[in-house]
DRENLO-63767 format. One record per residue (C-alpha): residue number from 0; x, y, z. Coordinates in steps of 0.02 Angstrom, whole numbers. Example, Ala and Ser with C-alpha at 12.3 -4.5 7.8 and 13.67 -1.06 7.14 Angstrom:
<voros>
VORO,0,615,-225,390
VORO,1,684,-53,357
</voros>
This chain:
<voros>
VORO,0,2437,-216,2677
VORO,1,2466,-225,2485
VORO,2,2316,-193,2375
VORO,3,2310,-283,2219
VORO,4,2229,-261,2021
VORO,5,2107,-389,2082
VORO,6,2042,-301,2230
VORO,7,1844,-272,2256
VORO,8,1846,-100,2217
VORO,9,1963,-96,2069
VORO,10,1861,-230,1992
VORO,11,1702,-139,2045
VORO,12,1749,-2,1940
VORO,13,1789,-102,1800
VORO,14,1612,-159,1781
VORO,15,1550,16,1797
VORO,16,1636,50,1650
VORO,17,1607,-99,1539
VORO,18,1416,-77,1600
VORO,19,1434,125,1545
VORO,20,1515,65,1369
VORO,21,1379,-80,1327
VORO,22,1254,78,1360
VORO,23,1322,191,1254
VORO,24,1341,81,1114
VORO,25,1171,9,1131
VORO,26,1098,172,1115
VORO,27,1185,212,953
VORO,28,1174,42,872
VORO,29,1170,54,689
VORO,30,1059,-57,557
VORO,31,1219,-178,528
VORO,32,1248,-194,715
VORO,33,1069,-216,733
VORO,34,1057,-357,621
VORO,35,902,-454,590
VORO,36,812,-398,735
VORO,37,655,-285,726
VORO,38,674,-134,811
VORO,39,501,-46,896
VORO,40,585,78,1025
VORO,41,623,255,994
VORO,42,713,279,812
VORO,43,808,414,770
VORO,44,869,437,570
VORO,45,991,550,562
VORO,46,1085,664,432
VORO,47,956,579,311
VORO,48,873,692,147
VORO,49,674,676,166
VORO,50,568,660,38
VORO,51,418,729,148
VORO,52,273,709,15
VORO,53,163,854,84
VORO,54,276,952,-63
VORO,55,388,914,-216
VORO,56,552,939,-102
VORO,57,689,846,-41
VORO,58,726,934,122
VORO,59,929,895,158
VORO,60,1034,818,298
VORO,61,868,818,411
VORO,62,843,714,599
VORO,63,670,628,578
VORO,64,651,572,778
VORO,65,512,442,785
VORO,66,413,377,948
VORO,67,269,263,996
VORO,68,228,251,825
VORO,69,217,421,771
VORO,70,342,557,705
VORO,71,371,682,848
VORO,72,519,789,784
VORO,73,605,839,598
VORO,74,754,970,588
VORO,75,905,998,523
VORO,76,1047,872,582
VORO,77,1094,931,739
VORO,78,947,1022,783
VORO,79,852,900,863
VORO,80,894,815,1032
VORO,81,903,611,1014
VORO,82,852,523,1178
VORO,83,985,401,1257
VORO,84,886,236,1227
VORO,85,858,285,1044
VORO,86,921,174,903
VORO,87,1025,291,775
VORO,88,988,245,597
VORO,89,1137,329,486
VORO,90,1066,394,349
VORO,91,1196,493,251
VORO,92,1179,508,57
VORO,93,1022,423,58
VORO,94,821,447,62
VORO,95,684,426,186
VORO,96,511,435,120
VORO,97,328,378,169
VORO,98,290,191,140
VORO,99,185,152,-4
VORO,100,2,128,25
VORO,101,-84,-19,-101
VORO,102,-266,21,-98
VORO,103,-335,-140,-208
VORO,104,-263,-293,-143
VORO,105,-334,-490,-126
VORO,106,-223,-574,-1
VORO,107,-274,-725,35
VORO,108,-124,-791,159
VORO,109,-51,-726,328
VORO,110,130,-766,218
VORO,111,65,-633,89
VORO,112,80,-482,234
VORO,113,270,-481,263
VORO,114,295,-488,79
VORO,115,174,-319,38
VORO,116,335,-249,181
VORO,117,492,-318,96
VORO,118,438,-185,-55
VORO,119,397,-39,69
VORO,120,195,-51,59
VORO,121,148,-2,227
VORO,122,-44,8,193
VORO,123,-158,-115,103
VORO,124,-323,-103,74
VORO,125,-411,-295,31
VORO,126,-553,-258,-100
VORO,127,-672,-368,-43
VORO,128,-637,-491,131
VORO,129,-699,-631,215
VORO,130,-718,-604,422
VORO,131,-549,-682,460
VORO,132,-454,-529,373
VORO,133,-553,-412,530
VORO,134,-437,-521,626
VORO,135,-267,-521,539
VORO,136,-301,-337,544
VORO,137,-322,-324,720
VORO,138,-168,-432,733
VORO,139,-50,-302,638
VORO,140,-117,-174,731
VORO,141,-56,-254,891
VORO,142,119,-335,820
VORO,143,51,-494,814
VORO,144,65,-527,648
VORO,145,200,-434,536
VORO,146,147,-343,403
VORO,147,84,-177,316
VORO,148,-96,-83,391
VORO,149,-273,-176,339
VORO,150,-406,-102,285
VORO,151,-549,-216,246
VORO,152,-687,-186,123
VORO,153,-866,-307,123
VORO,154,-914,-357,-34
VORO,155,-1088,-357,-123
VORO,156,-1143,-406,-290
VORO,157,-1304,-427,-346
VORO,158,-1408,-579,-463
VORO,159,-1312,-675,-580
VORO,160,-1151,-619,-458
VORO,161,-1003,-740,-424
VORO,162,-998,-722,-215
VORO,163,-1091,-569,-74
VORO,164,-1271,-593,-203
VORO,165,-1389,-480,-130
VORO,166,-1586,-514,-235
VORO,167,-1677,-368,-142
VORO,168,-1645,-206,-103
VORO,169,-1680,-283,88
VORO,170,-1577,-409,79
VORO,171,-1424,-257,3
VORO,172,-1462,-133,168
VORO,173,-1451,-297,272
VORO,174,-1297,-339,197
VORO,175,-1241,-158,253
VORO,176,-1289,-173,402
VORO,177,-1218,-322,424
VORO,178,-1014,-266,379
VORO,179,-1056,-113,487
VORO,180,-1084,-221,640
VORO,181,-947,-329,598
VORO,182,-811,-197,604
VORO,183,-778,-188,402
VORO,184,-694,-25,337
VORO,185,-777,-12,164
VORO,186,-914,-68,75
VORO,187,-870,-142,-104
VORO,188,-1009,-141,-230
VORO,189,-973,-234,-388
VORO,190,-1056,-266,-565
VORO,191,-1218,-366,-554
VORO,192,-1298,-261,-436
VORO,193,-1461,-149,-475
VORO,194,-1492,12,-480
VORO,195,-1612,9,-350
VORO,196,-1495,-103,-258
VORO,197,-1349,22,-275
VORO,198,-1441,171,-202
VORO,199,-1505,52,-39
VORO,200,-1325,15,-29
VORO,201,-1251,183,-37
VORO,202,-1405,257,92
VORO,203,-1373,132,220
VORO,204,-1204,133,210
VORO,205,-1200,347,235
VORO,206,-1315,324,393
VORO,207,-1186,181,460
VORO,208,-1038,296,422
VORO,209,-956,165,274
VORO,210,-900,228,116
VORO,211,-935,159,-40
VORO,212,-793,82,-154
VORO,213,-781,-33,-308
VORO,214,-835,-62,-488
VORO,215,-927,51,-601
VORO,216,-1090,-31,-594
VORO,217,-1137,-85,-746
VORO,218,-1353,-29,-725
VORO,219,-1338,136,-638
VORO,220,-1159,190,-749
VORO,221,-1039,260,-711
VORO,222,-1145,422,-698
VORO,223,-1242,350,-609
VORO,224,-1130,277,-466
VORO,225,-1024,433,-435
VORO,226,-1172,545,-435
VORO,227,-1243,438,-321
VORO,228,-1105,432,-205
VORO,229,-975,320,-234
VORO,230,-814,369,-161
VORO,231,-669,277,-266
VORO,232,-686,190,-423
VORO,233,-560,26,-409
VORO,234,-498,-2,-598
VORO,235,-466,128,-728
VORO,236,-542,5,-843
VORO,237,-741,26,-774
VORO,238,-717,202,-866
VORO,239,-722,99,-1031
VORO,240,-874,-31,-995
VORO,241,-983,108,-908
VORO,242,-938,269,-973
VORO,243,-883,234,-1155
VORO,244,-1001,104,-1213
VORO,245,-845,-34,-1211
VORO,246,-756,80,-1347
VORO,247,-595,208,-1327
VORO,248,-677,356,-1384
VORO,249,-550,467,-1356
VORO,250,-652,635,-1388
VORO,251,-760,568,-1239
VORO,252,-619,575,-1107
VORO,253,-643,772,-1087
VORO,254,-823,721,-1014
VORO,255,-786,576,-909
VORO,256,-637,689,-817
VORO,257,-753,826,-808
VORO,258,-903,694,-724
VORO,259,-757,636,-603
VORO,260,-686,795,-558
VORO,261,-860,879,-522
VORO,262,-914,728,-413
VORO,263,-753,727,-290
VORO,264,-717,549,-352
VORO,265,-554,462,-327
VORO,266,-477,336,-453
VORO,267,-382,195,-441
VORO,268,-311,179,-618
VORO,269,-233,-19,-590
VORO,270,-135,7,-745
VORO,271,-18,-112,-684
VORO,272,-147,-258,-676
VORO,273,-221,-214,-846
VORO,274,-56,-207,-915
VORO,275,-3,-375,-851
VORO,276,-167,-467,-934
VORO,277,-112,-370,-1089
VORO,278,49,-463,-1093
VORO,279,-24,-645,-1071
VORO,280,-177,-616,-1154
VORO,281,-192,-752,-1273
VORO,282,1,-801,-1242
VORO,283,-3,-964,-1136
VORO,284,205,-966,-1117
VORO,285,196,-782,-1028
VORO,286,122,-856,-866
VORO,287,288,-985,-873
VORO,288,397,-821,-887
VORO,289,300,-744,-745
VORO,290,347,-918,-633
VORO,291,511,-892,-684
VORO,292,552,-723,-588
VORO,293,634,-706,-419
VORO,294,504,-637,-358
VORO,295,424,-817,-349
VORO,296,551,-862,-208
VORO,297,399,-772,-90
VORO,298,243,-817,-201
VORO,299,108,-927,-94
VORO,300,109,-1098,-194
VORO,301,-72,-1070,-189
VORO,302,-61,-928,-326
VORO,303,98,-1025,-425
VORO,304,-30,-1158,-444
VORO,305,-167,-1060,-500
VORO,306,-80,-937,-605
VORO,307,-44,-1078,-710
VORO,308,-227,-1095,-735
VORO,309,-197,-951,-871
VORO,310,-352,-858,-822
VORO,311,-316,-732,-977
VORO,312,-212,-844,-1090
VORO,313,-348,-928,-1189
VORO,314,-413,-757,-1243
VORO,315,-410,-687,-1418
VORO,316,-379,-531,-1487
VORO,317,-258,-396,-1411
VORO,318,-281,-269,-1264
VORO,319,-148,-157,-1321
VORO,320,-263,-23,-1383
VORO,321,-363,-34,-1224
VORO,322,-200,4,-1092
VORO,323,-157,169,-1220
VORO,324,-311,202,-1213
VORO,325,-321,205,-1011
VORO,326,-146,296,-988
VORO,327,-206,435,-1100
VORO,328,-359,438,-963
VORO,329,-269,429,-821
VORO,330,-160,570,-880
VORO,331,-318,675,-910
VORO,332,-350,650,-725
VORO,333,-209,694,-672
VORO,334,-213,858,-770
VORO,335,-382,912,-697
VORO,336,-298,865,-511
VORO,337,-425,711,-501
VORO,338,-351,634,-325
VORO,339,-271,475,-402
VORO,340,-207,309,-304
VORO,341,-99,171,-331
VORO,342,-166,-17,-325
VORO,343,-98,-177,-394
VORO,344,-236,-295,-390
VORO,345,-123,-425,-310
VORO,346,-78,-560,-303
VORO,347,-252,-646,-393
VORO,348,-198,-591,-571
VORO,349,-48,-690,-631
VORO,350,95,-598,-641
VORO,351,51,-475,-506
VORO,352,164,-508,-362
VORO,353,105,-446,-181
VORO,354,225,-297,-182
VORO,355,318,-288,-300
VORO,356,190,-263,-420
VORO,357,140,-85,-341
VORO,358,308,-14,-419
VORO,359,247,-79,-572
VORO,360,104,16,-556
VORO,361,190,177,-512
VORO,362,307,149,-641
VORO,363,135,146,-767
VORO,364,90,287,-700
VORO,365,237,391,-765
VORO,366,231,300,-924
VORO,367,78,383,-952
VORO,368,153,573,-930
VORO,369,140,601,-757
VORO,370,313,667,-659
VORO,371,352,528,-534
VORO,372,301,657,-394
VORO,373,130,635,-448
VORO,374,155,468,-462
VORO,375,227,435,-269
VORO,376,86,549,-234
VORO,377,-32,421,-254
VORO,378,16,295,-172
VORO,379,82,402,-15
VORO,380,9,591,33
VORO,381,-156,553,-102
VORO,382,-192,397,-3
VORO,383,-188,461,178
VORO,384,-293,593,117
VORO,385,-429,451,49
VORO,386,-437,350,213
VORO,387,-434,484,322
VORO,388,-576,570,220
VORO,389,-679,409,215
VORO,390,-627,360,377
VORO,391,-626,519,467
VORO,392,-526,483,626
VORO,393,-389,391,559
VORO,394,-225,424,601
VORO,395,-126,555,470
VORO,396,-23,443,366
VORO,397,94,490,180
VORO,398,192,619,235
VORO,399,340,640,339
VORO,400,284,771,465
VORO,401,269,777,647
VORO,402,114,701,701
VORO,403,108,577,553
VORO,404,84,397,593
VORO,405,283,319,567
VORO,406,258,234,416
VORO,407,421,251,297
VORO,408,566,182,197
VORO,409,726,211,177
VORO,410,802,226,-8
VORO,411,991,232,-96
VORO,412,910,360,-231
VORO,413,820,503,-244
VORO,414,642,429,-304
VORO,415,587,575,-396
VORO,416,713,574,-497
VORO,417,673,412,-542
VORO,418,506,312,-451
VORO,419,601,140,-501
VORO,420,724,198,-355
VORO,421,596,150,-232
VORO,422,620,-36,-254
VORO,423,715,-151,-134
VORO,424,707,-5,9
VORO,425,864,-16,128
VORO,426,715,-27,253
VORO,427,540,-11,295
VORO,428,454,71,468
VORO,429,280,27,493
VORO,430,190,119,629
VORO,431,370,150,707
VORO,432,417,-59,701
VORO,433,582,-24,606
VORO,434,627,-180,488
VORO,435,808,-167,402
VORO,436,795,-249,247
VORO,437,890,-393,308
VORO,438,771,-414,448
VORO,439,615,-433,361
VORO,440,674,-545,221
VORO,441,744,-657,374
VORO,442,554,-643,427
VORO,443,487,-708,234
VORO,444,628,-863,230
VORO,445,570,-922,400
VORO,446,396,-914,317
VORO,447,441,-979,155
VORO,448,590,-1088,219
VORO,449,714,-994,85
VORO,450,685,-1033,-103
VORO,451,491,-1072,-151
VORO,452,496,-1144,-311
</voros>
């Protein structure tokens, strides 16, 4: 009996190996193979330099093997053992560092999340929310919705506020009580509120386990609000209308670094947002060049129609002398290690792009004499180190270590060289989801249905 090619054995074996090859190349399937899929299994970079953040170091040619959301293994290339169902992300001659964390952000859109992503900000932190934000959060936790971490402050103001007026110091501890039971990570207090008011908010929020964030109050000062236990002071800027007396004293800044640094304070300088109403303050045709950018192709229509409101452009005078003024502080800060963050503001203020505006902000930050370490510093190691202070709990995030929570991006340039080398990441991993840049912009034109303007 003659046996042919086509027998049931021969072809049998066939299948065994095509099934064996389709394995093996699943298992080592690279970003370009992988296309514009999200990838949420076991991720292994390989031969990649890290940037870990818990040092000024780039550590060479390392294996960063991430799983169920978490880093479990870093070595040298080679060292460390990749499972068989892990995706293999090549990452010779180029960076992997933490994502960014934004700590002062307004979104006001599920489309604004992805976009924070696309500019590898893995953390947000909304300044002031309404309920529904508890459950986007909840959603990004679980996958639902794409998009960086939430953290979600409740806001309170006091008479003559705009929105969250408290009248009483009741009414401010019920108010407490209130985003406690609701699930809210911070409180927020903001100008209008009273002294009185202030210290109800600050007592009630201590015995509910809330920490206190926001504006320098303008009654109790800025003295008065860090010494009373305030936790993170949300715009460079409040240094000027509660510490200075609205001036830029200069000789003052020794004192008001001093006040900071002996209260455990952190800052959130914002020089980005102050610098961007500097540019259109009083100049109606900068909010036009501002619509103009690319970065509108994935700007809400809601904030292309209200930046042409020109909240700022009607304005007279110049704040020029102001932002000097408020890099020469933040410098001061830095110099007396004063735990710094990075925030944008976003995207409320015209010009301030959800994303992309935090590299302005770093960016800032070195313009005002720190080294761009410093600068990454804030918005990655600094800011794990505020939320899991104020949040104790909290899973370790801003560093590449074992143990850390998987939130990174992948870069073409050493960023502390230069911090501008951060932008347009090669890809982003948020709680070990890992988006190739072509992936999550796939994500923003199914949103945004390609260009927005």
């Amino acid at each position: 009996m003659n046996i042919d090619s086509t027998s049931t054995g021969t072809r049998a074996l066939r299948l065994l190996a095509l099934i064996a090859f389709i394995w093996g190349c699943r298992a080592t399937v690279a970003p370009a193979q992988q296309g514009d899929v999200a990838w949420n299994g076991t991720t292994a970079f390989v031969d990649i330099d890290v940037v870990p953040m818990d040092r000024e170091v780039v550590l060479r040619r390392q294996t960063v093997l991430v799983s169920n959301g978490v880093i479990v293994q870093m070595g040298p290339a080679g060292s460390v053992a990749i499972p068989g169902d892990a995706l293999t992300v090549d990452g010779t001659g180029k960076y992997l560092l933490p994502g960014l964390a934004d700590l002062h952000v307004h979104v006001q859109h599920e489309e604004d999340l992805p976009v924070y992503l696309a500019h590898g900000v893995t953390t947000v932190l909304n300044m002031g929310g309404r309920s529904h934000l508890l459950g986007w959060r909840d959603r990004l936790a679980s996958g639902e919705l794409v998009g960086p971490h939430l953290l979600v402050s409740f806001f309170i103001d006091g008479p003559n506020g705009r929105f969250g007026i408290v009248n009483t110091t009741e009414e401010a501890r019920l108010a407490v009580r209130d985003a406690s039971s609701s699930g809210y990570d911070y409180i927020k207090v903001y100008n209008s509120l009273t002294s009185a008011q202030f210290a109800a908010i600050v007592e009630e929020a201590r015995a509910a386990g809330l920490a206190v964030i926001g504006h320098g109050v303008r009654q109790p000062g800025m003295a008065g609000v860090l010494q009373g236990g305030q936790v993170m002071i949300a715009h460079g800027e409040e240094y000027i209308y509660t510490f200075f007396g609205n001036t830029v004293d200069r000789s003052r800044i020794p004192a008001a670094v001093e006040l900071t640094k002996r209260t455990g304070a952190y800052v959130l300088p914002n020089l980005s947002a102050f610098e961007i109403m500097t540019l259109q303050w009083g100049k109606p045709a900068v909010v036009d060049s501002f619509l103009a950018l690319p970065e509108v192709r994935y700007l809400h229509a809601s904030y292309q129609e209200s930046w042409q409101g020109g909240q700022y452009t009607g304005r007279r005078g110049s704040l020029a002398t102001r932002l000097a003024f408020l890099k020469d502080l933040t410098l001061a800060l830095a110099r007396a290690d004063v735990p710094l963050l990075l925030g944008s503001d976003s995207p409320g203020i015209p010009g301030m792009f959800p994303g992309a505006s935090i590299h302005n902000d770093l960016r800032n930050m070195v313009e005002a004499g720190l080294t761009p370490y410093q600068a990454l510093s804030a918005g990655t190691r600094t800011a794990g180190e505020f939320v899991l202070l104020t949040r104790p709990g909290s899973e370790v995030f801003g560093v590449v270590a074992p143990g850390a929570r998987a939130d990174l991006m992948v870069l073409e340039n050493n960023p502390l060289e230069n911090v501008a080398n951060a932008r347009n990441p090669d890809g982003v991993m948020v709680a070990g989801t890992w988006w190739t840049a072509n992936a999550i912009h796939r994500q923003l034109q199914s949103l945004y249905g390609g260009d927005n303007r």
